[in-house]
N, C-alpha and C positions, 0 to 999 in steps of 0.2 A: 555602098549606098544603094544600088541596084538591089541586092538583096533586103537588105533593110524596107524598102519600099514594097517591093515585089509581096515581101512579107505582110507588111499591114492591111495590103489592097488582099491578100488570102485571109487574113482574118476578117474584114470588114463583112467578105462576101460569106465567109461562113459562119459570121454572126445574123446575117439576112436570114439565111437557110436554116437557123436554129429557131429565129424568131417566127419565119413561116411554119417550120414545125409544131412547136410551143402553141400558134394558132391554131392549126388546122389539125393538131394531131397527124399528120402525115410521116409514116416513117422515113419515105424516101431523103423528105426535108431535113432531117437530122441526119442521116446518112452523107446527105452532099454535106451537111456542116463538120462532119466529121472529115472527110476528106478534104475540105480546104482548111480546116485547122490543121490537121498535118500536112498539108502545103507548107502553111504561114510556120508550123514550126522546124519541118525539116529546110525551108529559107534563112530562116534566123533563131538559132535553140536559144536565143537570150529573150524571144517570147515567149515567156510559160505561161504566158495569161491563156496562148492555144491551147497548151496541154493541158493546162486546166481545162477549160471548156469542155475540151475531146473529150475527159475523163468523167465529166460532170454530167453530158451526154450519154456515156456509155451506160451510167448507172442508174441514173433516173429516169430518162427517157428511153432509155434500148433495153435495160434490164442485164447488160453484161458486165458484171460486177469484175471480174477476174481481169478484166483489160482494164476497165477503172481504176483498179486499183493499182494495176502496173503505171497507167500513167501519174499516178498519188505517190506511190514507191519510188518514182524515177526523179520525179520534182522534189521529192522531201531530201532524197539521195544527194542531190543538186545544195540545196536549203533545207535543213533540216528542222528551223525556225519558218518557215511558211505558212502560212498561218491557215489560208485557202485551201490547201492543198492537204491540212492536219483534219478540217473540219469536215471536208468533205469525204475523206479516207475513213474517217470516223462514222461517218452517214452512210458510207457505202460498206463498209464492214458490218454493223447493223444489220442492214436489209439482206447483210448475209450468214446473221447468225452469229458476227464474232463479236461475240459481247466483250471479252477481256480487251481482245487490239480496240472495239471501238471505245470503251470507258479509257482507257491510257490513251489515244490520240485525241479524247474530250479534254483530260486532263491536260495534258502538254497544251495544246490551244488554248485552254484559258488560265496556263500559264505566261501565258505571252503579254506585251506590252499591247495594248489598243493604238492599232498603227490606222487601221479604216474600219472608219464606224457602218460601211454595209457588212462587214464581218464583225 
């Protein structure tokens, strides 16, 4: 239960530090948000919503495609029906040139069932 909590209170904070970044443009911001997202997820690995984030982070805001994408690989590995983690592996494939992986995880994604309408 300790863990389970320990966990939420490292995601909430490195959801602050994401949102201060997203503001301010500041790298540092997203930097702490990466680091308490893998808090929250080396506390509880049944959070992937951090490793999402972490990965969603690394790509968009940090420009590190190759860790994004390990963290998109490691959650699909996990759940290969994932839907977040299909879309954005796909996004981040893209901005890296891989057209074939990013049109096959476009496709697999919107093979999927509409589970959440933000995705």
């Amino acid at each position: 239960m300790i863990r389970y909590t320990l966990a939420r209170i490292y995601y909430l904070w490195g959801s602050l530090h994401r949102n201060f970044g997203n503001r301010s443009s500041f790298r540092r911001e997203h930097l702490s948000a990466i680091k308490r997202f893998t808090q929250a997820y080396d506390a509880d690995p049944s959070l992937r919503e951090a490793r999402l984030d972490r990965g969603i982070i690394l790509y968009r805001e940090l420009g590190l495609h190759d860790e994004a994408m390990a963290d998109f690989d490691a959650l699909l590995a996990e759940d290969p029906h994932y839907g977040p983690a299909l879309l954005n592996r796909a996004m981040a494939a893209q901005e890296s040139g891989l057209y074939p992986q990013a049109l096959a995880d476009l496709d697999a994604y919107l093979a999927l069932p509409v589970e959440n309408e933000e995705y």
